[in-house]
N, C-alpha and C positions, 0 to 999 in steps of 0.2 A: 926225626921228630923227637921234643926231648918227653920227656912222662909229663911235663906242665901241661904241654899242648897238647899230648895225647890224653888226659882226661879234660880239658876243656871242650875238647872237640867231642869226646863223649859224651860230657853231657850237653852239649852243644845238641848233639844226636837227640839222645834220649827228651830235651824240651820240647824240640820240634816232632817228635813220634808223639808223645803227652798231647802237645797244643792239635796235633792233627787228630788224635782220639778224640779230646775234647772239641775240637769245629764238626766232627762225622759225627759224633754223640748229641750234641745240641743244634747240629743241622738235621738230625731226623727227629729232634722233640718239638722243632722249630714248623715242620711239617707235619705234624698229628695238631688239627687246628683245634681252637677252642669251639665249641656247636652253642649258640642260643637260639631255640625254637619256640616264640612267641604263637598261640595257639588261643583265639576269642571264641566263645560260647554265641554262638545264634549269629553270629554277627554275617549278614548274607554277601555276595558278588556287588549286589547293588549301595550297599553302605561302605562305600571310598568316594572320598571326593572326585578323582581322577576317570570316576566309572560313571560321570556325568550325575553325580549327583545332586541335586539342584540347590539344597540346605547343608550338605554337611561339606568340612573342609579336613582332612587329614594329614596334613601335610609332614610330619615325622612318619608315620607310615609310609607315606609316599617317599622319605628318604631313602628305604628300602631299594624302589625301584628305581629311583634316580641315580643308586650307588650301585646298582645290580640288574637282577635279572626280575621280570615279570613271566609265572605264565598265564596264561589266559584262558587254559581250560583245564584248571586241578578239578579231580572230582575227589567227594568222601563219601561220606554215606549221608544220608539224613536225618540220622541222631547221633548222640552225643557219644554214649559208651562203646558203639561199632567203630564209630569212626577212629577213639582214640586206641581202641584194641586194634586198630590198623597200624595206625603210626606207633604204637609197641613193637609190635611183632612180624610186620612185614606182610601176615597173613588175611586172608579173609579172614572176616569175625564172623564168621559159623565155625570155620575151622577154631579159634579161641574159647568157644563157649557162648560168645555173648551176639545173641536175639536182636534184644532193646533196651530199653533204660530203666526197670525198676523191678523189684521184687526176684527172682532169682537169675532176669532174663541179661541182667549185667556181670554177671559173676566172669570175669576171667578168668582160666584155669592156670593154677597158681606153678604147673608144668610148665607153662611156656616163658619159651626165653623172650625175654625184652632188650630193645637197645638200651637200655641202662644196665642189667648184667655184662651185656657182651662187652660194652664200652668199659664198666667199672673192670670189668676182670683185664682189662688191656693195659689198666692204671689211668683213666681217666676219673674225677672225682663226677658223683653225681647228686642233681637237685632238681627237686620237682616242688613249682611254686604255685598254688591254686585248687585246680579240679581235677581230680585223678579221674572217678566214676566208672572204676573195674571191681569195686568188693568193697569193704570197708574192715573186713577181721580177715585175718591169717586164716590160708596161706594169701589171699591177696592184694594185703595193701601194699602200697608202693615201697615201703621199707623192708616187704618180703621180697619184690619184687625189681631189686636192683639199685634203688634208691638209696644213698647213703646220708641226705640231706630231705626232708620231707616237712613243707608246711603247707596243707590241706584242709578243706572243709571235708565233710561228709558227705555223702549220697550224691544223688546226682545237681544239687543245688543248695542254695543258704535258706533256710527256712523249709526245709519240706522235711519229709517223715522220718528219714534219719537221724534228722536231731543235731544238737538239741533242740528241744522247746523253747520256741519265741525270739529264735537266731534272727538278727538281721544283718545287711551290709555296712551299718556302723556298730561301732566298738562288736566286733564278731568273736564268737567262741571257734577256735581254728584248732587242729589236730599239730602240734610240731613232734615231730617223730615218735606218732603214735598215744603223745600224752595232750588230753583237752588243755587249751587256756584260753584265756580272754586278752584280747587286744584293743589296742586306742585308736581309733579312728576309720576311715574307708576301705572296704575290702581290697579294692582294688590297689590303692597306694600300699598298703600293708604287705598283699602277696609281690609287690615289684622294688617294696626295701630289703625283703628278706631274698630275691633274689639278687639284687644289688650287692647285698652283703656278701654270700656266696661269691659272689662274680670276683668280688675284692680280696677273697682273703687270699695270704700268702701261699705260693705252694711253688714243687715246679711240674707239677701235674696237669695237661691240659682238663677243661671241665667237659660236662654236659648240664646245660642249663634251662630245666622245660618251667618257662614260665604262663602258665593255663589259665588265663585270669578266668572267673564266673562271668565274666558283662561280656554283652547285654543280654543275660538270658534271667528269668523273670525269676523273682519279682523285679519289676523296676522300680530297685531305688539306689537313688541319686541327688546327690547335695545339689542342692534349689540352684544354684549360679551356674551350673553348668548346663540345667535345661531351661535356665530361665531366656536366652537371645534364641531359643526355636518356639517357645510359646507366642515369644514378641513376632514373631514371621507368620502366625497364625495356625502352626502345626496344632492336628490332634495332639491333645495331653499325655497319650500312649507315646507316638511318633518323639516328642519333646522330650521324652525320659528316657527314650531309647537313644536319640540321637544324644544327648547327656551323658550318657554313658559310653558312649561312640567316641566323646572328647576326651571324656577320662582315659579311655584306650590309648588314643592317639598320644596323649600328654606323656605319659607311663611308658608308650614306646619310644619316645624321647629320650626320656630320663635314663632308661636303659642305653639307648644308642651313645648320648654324653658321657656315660659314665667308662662306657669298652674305651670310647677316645679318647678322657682323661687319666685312665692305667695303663695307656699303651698296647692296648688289645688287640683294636680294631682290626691292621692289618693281618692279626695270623686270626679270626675269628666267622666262621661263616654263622650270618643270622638268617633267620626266616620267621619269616611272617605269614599266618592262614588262619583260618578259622575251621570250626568243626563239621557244619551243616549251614548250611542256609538260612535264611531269616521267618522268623514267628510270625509273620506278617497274617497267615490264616489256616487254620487247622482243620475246624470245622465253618459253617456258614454263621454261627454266633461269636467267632473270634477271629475277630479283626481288625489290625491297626490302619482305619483308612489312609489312603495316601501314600503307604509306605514305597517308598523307590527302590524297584527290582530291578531295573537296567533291561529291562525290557524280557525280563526272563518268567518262562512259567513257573508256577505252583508254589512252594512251600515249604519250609522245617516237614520231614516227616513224609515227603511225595518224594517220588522217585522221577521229575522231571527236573527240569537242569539250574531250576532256581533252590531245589531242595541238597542240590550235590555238586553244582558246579560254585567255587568257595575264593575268596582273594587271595592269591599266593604272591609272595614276592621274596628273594634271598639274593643275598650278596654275599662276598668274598672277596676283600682289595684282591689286587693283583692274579687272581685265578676266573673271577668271572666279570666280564665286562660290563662295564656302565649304563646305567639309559637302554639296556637291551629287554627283548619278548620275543617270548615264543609260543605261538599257537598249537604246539603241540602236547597231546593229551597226556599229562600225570596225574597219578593216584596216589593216594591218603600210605597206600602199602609201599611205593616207592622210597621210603623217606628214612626205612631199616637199610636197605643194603646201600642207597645211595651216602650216609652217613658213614656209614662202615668203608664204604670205601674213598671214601673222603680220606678219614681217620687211620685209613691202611690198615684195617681190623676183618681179618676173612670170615665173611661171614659163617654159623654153626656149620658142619657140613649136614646133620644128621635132620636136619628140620627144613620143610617146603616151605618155602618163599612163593609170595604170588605179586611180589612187589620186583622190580628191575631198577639198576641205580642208572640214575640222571645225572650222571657226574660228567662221561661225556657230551653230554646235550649242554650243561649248564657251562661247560668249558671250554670247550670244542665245535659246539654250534652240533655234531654230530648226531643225528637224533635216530639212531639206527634201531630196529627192530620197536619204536613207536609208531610206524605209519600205520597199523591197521591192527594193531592190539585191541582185546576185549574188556571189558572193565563190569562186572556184575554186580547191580545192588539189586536186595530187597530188602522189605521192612514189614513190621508185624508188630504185635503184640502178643506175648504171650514166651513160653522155652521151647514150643515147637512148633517147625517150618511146613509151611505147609505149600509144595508146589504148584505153580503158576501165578500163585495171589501177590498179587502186590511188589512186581518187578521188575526189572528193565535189563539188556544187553545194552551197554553205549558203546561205540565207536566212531573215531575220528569222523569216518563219514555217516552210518544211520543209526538210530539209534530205536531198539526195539522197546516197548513200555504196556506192562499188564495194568491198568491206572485203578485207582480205589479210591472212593471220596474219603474213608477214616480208615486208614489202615491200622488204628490202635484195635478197632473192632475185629480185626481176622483174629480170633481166641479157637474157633471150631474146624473141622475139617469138612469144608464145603463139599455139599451134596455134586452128583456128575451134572445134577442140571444145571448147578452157576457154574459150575468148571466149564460145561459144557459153552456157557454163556462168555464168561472170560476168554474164551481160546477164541469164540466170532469177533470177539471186541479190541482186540488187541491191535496196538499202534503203532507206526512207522515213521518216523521222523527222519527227513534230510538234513542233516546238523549243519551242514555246510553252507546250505542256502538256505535255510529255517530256522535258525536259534534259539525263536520262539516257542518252537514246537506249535504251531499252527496249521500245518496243511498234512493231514493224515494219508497216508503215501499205500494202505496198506492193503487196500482192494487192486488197488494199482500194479502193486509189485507182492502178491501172494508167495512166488518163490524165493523172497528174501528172506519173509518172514518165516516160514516154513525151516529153513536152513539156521535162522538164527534163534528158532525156539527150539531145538535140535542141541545147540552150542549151549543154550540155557540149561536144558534140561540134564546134559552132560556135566555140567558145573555144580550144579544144585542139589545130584544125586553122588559127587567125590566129596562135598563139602560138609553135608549134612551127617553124610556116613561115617566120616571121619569124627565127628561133632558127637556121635550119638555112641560110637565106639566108646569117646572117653567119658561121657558123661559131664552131669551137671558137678560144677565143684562145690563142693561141703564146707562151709563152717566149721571151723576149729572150736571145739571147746576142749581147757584144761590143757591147753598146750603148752611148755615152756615159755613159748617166743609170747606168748599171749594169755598169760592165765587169766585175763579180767576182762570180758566179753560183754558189748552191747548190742543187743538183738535189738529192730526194729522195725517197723512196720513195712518200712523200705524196702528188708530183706525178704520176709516173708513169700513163702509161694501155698498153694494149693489150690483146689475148684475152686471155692470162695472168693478167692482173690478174682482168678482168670476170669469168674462168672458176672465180675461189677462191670463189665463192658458187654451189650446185649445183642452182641451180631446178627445182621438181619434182620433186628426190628427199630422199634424206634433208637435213634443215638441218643440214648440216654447214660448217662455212668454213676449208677451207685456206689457209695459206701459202703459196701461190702466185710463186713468189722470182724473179722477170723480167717487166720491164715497160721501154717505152722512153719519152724527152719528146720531146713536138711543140715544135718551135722555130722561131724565127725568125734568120737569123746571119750577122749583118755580118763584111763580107770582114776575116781579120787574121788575127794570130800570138797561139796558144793553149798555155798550159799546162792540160792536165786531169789531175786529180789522182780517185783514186778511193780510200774507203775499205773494205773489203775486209772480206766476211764469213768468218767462220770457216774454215779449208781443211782438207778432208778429205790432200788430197795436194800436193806442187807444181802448178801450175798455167801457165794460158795466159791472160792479161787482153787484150779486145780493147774498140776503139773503131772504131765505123764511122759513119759521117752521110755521105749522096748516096758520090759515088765516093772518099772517105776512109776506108781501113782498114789500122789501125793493130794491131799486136798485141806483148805483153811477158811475158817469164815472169816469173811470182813465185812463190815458196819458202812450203811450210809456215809457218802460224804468221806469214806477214808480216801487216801492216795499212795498210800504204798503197803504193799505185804512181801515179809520174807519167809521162806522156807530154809530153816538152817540146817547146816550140816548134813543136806542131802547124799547119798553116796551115790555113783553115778557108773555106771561100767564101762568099758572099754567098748565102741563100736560105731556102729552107722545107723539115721534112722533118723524119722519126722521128730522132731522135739515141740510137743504142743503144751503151746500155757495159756487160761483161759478162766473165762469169769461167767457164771450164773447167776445173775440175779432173776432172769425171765426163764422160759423153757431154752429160749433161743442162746447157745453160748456166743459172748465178743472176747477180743483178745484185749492182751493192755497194752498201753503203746510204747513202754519197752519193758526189755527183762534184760538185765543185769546179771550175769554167772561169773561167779567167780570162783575159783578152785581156792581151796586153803591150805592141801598139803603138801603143797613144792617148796 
């Protein structure tokens, strides 16, 4: 061989070693897929068209399961901020921190790992478009917490007490990584261009794409054209702005679907579609959307029967999961960390409980092993602490156990042993299998079922709680690097006051309740807090007090804001209370602004 042909042939070699590097290298980036998890507010089982519903039509939705897999009994929890501390963290949401949805009982503990850290640190890029509703300050917004792309409202909805003042669904003031601004037109379109965007940009990074839209969770509002052909059907006005909003979903889920298939995405990209809880359809006996189509399912947002927790799922993946398919077997809200992750080939943490199991061979494989007789446990309450046997259920494939509560916002108290006493006679039995309804109460019938499965409860609620109360409630950063400019608001607030606007046991009434203080955490420095100022009967006295700091200032009728400057602030933990005397009776304002000045 002469030396010409011996190095051609070497590099002859050496291309074909290169091109085979390069086919191993991008045949396993080709296989970490791209994730978009489409996630609606309120939006119940019974609002898909395909789920026999008689007015509404969804049919991009519906492409979902036409391109993939249906299942047909996802459970989550019954509100908003459990259920999505599920699909973070894999875990129960007692074990995260978080209760319910407002005041400190949302805070996720800014320790746990979420599938946007574990995905980001694998090199996946991450975006979160919508409704977070785990914290709103460090350590827990979504930009603490794994996010590297974040545009979000605040608290647990647009217009409520988080703020700001006088938000609505058009031209809205939205959070983009972490800094306010105002935006031109519909929420909805708005959260699904800036996920769009994401979805487009160049990289060669597979993504994570959680697009959360707020609809249809209230208020309802909705550009007149699209609830205007269900008014013309002669729906409630409620029903019409809901189902309105129902279209705007579908529409958006469209837009998203064209957009993967115009970049070439589609086939390496699994999507999923669900919703958080069930539909608002009745809470108490004064709120209700008559009419509203359950698909035949009991109770409600906020009930732990199977209209409040059984949720629309559908996901596809060309070529990995087959078309036009369902499956009737039971997944949860916590499935959705490990089943991801091992999508993505990403092991999950080893050092953190999981109570979630991946559906990847079910979804792939048809294989639904170790699903036939799994336990799945919700409750709900109101309030940071749990209080056993109130207000909860075991489900399983085949019965399903249920503590039932007409307002379970009202459990704030630790019930006396005579209604424990009373809860434990009244407790219900459902056969899922032949009852879906939840109709025929099985429980006198079959006492050693029950007996055995509030047994399994009681063991579950007494590792989870414990674990919950080990770490505590998480604290508000103030003065923190990542965050030196903090908005307190009404939202956040915990203390008796608060817990006490809901009158358990007597009449369902809910005061306003106007004083509550934040649990913080707060590096040593120099503070301006500023407070916004409710209404004033008379002049007044605004005071600040946190550990041995108390501060106080007069303000005038008719004022709306007061600063304390150059407060010095110590290093620590502890109630941070700000508060206004005009009467004997102190109310808080409805925010306070802290801002550190010497970083």
């Amino acid at each position: 061989m002469t030396m010409k042909r011996f190095i051609s042939a070497s590099l002859l070699i050496k291309i074909a070693l290169l091109s085979l590097i390069l086919f191993i290298t991008y045949a396993h980036a080709d296989e970490r897929p791209n994730i978009v998890i489409m996630m609606t507010d309120d939006q119940g089982y019974g609002d898909i068209g395909m789920h026999n519903n008689p007015h509404l039509k969804t049919p991009n939705i519906e492409r979902i399961a036409t391109e993939g897999l249906e299942m047909t009994h996802f459970m989550t929890y019954p509100n908003c901020s459990a259920t999505r501390a599920g699909l973070m963290t894999g875990r129960y949401p007692y074990r995260t921190g978080v209760t319910a949805v407002t005041q400190v009982d949302h805070f996720m503990r800014g320790e746990e790992t979420t599938l946007a850290e574990v995905l980001g640190k694998a090199g996946y890029r991450t975006g979160i478009f919508g409704k977070w509703h785990l914290g709103d300050n460090h350590p827990m917004r979504p930009t603490d917490q794994g996010f590297q792309e974040a545009l979000v409202h605040k608290g647990g909805g647009v217009g409520q007490a988080a703020g700001p003042a006088g938000n609505t669904y058009f031209d809205p003031i939205l959070e983009h990584n972490d800094t306010s601004k105002k935006y031109k037109g519909y929420v909805d379109d708005i959260f699904t261009d800036a996920a769009m965007d994401f979805i487009a940009e160049k990289s060669d990074k597979p993504f994570l794409t959680y697009l959360a839209t707020n609809l249809p969770h209230l208020p309802l509002q909705v550009p007149d054209e699209l609830a205007e052909p269900f008014r013309k059907m002669g729906l409630h006005e409620d029903n019409a702005l809901v189902y309105g909003m129902i279209s705007s979903i579908d529409y958006n889920v469209g837009r998203v679907l064209d957009k993967l298939k115009e970049l070439g995405l589609e086939e390496n990209t699994i999507v999923i579609f669900t919703s958080d809880n069930g539909p608002r359809h009745r809470r108490t006996k004064n709120d209700s959307y008559p009419g509203r189509w359950v698909a035949n399912l009991r109770g409600t947002k906020t009930s732990v029967y199977d209209s409040g927790i059984r949720v629309p799922f559908f996901v596809k993946w060309p070529g990995k999961i087959d078309a036009k398919t369902q499956s009737s077997d039971m997944g949860i809200i916590m499935d959705l960390f490990p089943t991801l992750l091992d999508a993505a080939k990403v092991a999950p943490p080893k050092d953190i409980h999981l109570d979630g199991q991946s559906l990847l061979p079910l979804w792939t494989k048809g294989d639904d092993t170790g699903l036939e007789n799994r336990d799945y446990f919700v409750q709900l309450h109101y309030g940071p602490t749990p209080f056993k046997y109130m207000h909860f259920t075991l489900r399983t494939p085949k019965y399903k156990l249920v503590s039932p509560h007409p307002f379970p916002h009202g459990i704030v108290h630790q019930p006396t042993d005579t209604v424990l006493n009373s809860v434990l006679k009244n407790l219900e039995l459902f056969d899922m299998e032949n009852d879906p309804s939840e109709r025929v109460n099985l429980a006198s019938k079959h006492p050693e079922i029950v007996d055995e499965m509030l047994i399994r409860y009681e063991n579950w609620f007494d590792e989870v709680t414990e674990e919950r109360a080990a770490a505590g409630i998480e604290l508000i950063s103030l003065g923190h690097p990542a965050q030196p400019s903090v908005s307190l608001s009404r939202f956040d607030w915990g203390g008796p006051r608060v817990i006490s606007r809901f009158d358990y046991g007597g009449p369902r009434v809910i005061e306003d309740n106007q004083l509550g203080y934040w649990q913080v955490r707060t590096e040593k420095g120099r503070y301006n807090v500023s407070y916004d100022l409710p209404e004033l009967s008379d002049d007044a006295v605004a005071y600040l007090k946190y550990g041995e700091v108390y501060v106080s200032k007069k303000v005038k009728q008719g004022q709306k804001k007061v600063t304390f400057k150059n407060v010095s602030l110590p290093a620590g933990q502890g109630n941070f209370h700000a508060y206004i005397k005009d009467q004997r009776l102190p109310v808080g304002p409805h925010f306070v602004d802290v801002v550190r000045l010497d970083l």
